[in-house]
C-alpha positions in Angstrom: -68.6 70.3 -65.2 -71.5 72.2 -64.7 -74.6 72.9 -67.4 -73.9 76.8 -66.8 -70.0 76.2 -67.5 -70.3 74.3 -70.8 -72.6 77.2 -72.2 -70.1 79.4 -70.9 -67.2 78.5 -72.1 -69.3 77.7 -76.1 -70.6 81.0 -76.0 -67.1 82.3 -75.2 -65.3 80.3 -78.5 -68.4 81.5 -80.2 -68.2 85.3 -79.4 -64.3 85.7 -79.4 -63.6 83.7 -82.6 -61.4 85.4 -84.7 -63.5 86.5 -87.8 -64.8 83.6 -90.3 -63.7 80.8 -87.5 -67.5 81.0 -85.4 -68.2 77.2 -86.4 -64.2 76.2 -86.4 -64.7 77.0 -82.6 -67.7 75.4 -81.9 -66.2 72.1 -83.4 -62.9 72.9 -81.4 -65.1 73.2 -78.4 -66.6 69.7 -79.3 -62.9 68.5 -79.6 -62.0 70.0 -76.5 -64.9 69.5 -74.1 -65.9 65.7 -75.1 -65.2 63.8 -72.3 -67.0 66.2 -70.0 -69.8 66.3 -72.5 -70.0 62.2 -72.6 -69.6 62.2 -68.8 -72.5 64.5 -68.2 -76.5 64.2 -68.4 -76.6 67.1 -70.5 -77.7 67.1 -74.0 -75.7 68.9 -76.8 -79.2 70.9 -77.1 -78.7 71.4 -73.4 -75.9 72.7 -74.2 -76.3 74.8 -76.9 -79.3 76.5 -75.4 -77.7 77.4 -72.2 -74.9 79.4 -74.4 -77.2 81.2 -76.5 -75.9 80.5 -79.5 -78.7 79.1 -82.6 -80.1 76.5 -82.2 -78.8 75.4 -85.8 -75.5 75.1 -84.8 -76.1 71.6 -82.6 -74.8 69.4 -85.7 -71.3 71.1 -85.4 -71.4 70.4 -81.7 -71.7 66.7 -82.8 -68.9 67.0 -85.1 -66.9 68.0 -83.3 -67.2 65.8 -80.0 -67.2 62.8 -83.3 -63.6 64.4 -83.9 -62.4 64.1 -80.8 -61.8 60.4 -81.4 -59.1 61.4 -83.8 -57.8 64.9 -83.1 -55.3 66.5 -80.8 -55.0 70.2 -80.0 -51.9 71.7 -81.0 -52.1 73.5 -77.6 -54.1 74.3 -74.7 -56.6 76.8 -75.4 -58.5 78.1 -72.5 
């Protein structure tokens, strides 16, 4: 997966969380995205930078890639 997909698809869960969910998303992105994230060169602040979201938010990215470990989605969430 591409640098310019992963910001994509963050600053997508970002913008079209339901209201009060912004950082749920970004963790569920972590969840969701971790292998490709591992698998890549890119940095979560890579990452985060090419979706345009704060800066700030680079510790939930890391959360939620950490929860990965232990979490399975409920369903497939595009």
């Amino acid at each position: 997966m591409t640098l310019n997909t992963l910001g994509y698809k963050l600053n997508e869960m970002y913008t079209n969380a339901p209201k009060g969910d912004s950082v749920a998303m970004i963790h569920l992105f972590g969840i969701k995205y971790a292998n490709e994230i591992k698998e890549s060169n890119f940095s979560k602040k890579d990452i985060i930078s090419q979706s345009g979201i704060s800066k700030s938010y680079e510790t939930e990215l890391s959360k939620g890639i950490k929860l990965s470990k232990y979490v399975i989605l409920k369903n497939n969430l595009n």
